[in-house]
C-alpha positions, 0 to 999 in steps of 0.5 A, spaced: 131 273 765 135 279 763 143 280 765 146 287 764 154 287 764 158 293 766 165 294 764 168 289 768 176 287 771 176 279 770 181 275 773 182 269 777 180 262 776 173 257 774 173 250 774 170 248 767 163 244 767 164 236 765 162 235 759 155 235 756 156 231 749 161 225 754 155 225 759 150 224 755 154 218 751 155 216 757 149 214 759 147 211 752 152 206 753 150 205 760 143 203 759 145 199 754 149 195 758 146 189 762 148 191 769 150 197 773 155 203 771 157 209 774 158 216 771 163 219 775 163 227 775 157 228 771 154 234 768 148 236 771 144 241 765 138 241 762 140 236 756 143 231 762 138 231 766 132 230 759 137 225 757 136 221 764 129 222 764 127 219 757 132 213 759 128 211 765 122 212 761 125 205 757 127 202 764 133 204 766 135 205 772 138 211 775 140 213 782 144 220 782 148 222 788 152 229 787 159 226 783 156 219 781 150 216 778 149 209 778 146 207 771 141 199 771 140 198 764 140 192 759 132 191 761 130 197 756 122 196 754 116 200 750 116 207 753 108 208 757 108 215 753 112 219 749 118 220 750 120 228 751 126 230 749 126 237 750 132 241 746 137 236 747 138 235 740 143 229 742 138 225 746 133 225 740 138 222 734 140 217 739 134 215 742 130 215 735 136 209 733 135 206 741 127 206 739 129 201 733 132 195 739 126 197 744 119 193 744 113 195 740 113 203 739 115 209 742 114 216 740 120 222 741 118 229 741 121 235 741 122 242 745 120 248 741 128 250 739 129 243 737 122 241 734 125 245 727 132 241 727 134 236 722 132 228 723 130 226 716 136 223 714 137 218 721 129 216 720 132 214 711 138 211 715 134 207 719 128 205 714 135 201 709 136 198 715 129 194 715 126 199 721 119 201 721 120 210 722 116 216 721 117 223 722 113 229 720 116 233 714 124 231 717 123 234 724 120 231 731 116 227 733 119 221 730 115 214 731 120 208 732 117 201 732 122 197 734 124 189 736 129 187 732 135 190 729 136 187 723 143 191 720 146 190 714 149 196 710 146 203 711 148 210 709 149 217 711 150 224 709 156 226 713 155 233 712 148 235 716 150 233 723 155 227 725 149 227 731 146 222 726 152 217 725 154 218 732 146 214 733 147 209 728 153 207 732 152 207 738 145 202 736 149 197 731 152 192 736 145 189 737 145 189 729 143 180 728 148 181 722 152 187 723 152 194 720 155 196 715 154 205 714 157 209 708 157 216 708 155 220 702 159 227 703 165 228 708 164 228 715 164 234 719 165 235 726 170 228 726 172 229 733 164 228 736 163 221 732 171 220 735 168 222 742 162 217 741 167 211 739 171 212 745 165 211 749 163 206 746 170 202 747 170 204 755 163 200 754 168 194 751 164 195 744 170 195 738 167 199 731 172 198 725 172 205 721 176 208 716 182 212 715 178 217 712 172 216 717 167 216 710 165 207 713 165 204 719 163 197 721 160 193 727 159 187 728 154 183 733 156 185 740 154 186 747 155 192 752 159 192 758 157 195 764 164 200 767 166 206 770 165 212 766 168 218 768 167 225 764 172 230 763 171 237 762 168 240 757 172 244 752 166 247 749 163 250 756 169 252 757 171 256 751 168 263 754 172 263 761 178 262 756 177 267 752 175 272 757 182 270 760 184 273 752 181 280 753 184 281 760 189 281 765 188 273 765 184 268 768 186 260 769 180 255 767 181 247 771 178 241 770 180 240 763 184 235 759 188 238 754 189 231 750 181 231 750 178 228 743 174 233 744 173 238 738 173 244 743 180 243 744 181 248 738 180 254 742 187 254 744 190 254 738 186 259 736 188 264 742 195 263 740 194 265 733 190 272 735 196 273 740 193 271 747 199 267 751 197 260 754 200 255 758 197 248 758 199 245 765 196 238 768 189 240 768 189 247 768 189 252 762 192 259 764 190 265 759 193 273 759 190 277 754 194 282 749 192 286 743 188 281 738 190 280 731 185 278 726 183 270 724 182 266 720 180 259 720 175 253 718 170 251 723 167 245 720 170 240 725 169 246 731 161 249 729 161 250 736 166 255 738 163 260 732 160 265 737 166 264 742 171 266 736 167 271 732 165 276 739 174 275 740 173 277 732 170 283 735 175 286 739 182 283 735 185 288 730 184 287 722 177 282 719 177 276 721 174 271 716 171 264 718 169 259 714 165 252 714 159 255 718 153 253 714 151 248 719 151 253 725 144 255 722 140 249 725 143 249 732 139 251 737 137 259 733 141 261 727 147 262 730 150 266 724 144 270 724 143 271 731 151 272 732 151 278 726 145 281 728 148 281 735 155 284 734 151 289 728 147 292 735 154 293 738 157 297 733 161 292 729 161 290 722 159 283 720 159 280 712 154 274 711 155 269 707 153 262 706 159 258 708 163 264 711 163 270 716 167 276 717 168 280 722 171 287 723 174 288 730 172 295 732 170 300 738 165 296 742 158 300 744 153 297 749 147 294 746 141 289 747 143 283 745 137 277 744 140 270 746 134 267 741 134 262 748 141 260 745 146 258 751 152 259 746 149 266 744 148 268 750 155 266 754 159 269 748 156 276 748 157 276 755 165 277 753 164 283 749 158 286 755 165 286 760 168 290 755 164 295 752 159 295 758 152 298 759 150 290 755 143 287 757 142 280 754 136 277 754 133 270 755 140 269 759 137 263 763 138 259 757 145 257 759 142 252 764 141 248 757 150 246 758 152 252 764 147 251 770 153 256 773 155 261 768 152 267 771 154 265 777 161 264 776 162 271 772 160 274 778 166 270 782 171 272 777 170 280 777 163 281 773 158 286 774 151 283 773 145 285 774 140 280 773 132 281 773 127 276 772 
């Protein structure tokens, strides 16, 4: 699918989606729990749904009306077939630990844009902790052959993917003799582990964790069924608050502006580029203004670098962002993908390997390629609204977190076409 965007007059008011990343954490903790939970307001995405489908495939039981899903878990089993994990990076790190408590053997595979991403330090994590798993070269498919969780002490490197500590937690309540994880290098993306021990606890499971979050600790214990509800997503929204930063203004519901999500940066990174924000219960309003230059460490936020790096495209001066090594192994090479894109758009971009200047400038249309990123397709959105005449293609990606994007562009002044 392509989407051409003209120069547009932007205002008004969206609603954020709920969150992705507390969604799928919600429905780990709920299958894992004896008894009925329920997910209140729940993303409805493409990642979501793959995570639904590979739970019910272990036998979990999941009844999805528009607001609430009622999660049966507690009863997982051995899987009849492969578990297809799709593009949903999250589902398979967090199965591939879950597959070491299910009976027998299970086998996840990957879609094309995950099949390459990283999963070798989980399987090595796991095998110290006495688990029987493979995968090929690092990557997907994994093989789990599971039954009994041992525990003891494990370690981790923290700086590939907080995906892989998030997965070792959220299965290490069922370790006979605890578990005990060391982190080899500091952890990046900090707020992501938080967002998982916070899912945890509302499931009434307590992990003891470091100040310096580098060890963690869990002793044997059960999950609770509750009520889980899921707030806003921080990430999603990050394109409809910066657009209200390069117009006359827009106000994004739904979010929670003491959310632990690391996202939540995304204000302070508007008010240091000059855009005036104000936070009200629930509602974040944004009015544009001329935009300075940024610098910042996007270590614990990898995931706004396409958001801040398209606003660094229209501030004033060279903004330089440090900390974006592990945005090479997201759904596309982002670094590549975001300065392959702005080049096409007339603006000069400096790579290096763990940082990325950008020089704002007159802005041209161009045709961008998404690479089938969600992330890469929605930011350059902004800078189509602004210089006009840009065709992304590959715009349905954004179903993978923002089944609504598209739509709610339109509904806030954006002139689309869309093909395909």
């Amino acid at each position: 699918m392509r989407v051409t965007i003209e120069k547009s007059d932007i205002r008004g008011k969206a609603t954020a989606p709920p969150s992705k990343s507390y969604t799928i954490r919600g429905l780990m903790c709920a299958a894992l729990a004896r008894g009925e939970s329920q997910i209140v307001h729940p993303l409805y995405a493409d990642d979501t749904e793959v995570a639904v489908r590979v739970l019910s495939d272990i036998g979990a039981g999941v009844e999805q009306s528009k607001d609430l899903w009622r999660i049966s878990g507690g009863d997982l089993r051995q899987p009849d077939a492969d578990l297809y994990c799709g593009d949903s990076a999250a589902t398979l790190r967090f199965m591939t630990a879950i597959g070491s408590i299910l009976p027998g053997k299970c086998r996840l595979t990957a879609g094309a844009s995950l099949a390459g991403r990283p999963v070798g330090p989980l399987v090595e994590a796991l095998r110290r902790l006495g688990v029987d798993c493979s995968s090929d070269n690092g990557v997907a498919p994994v093989v789990v052959s599971g039954g009994r969780l041992k525990g003891g002490e494990t370690e981790l490197p923290g700086d590939v993917s907080s995906q892989f500590l998030s997965a070792l937690l959220l299965v290490s309540p069922f370790a006979e003799e605890g578990m005990h994880i060391r982190l080899t290098t500091p952890l990046e993306s900090k707020p992501y582990v938080a967002m998982t021990l916070d899912s945890m606890a509302r499931f009434g499971i307590n992990v003891t964790a470091s100040a310096k979050m580098d060890d963690f600790y869990t002793a044997k214990q059960t999950y609770q069924p509750t009520s889980y509800e899921v707030e806003g997503d921080w990430s999603s929204a990050s394109y409809l608050l910066a657009l209200g930063a390069v117009t006359e203004g827009m106000e994004v519901e739904n979010l929670n502006s003491q959310s632990l999500q690391s996202d939540r940066v995304m204000l302070e990174f508007l008010r240091r580029m000059g855009a005036e924000v104000e936070v009200s219960p629930g509602a974040i309003r944004v009015r544009g203004s001329k935009l300075k230059a940024l610098r910042a460490d996007l270590s614990d936020c990898i995931d706004l670098l396409p958001t801040v790096a398209v606003l660094a495209a229209l501030a004033e001066g060279t903004s330089e962002f440090e900390g974006i090594g592990r945005a090479r192994l997201k759904e596309s090479n982002r670094v590549a993908a975001v300065r392959e894109g702005l080049e096409r758009m007339g603006v000069k971009v400096a790579e290096e390997e763990n940082r990325l200047l950008i020089t704002g400038s007159n802005l041209k249309g161009a045709v961008v390629d998404s690479y089938d990123d969600h992330r890469i397709a929605m930011a350059f959105s902004i800078l189509g609204t602004q210089a006009g005449n840009t065709t992304i293609n590959g715009a349905e990606c954004v179903s993978k977190t923002f089944p609504e994007f598209w739509d709610i562009l339109k509904s806030i002044g954006g002139r689309l076409k869309i093909d395909g």
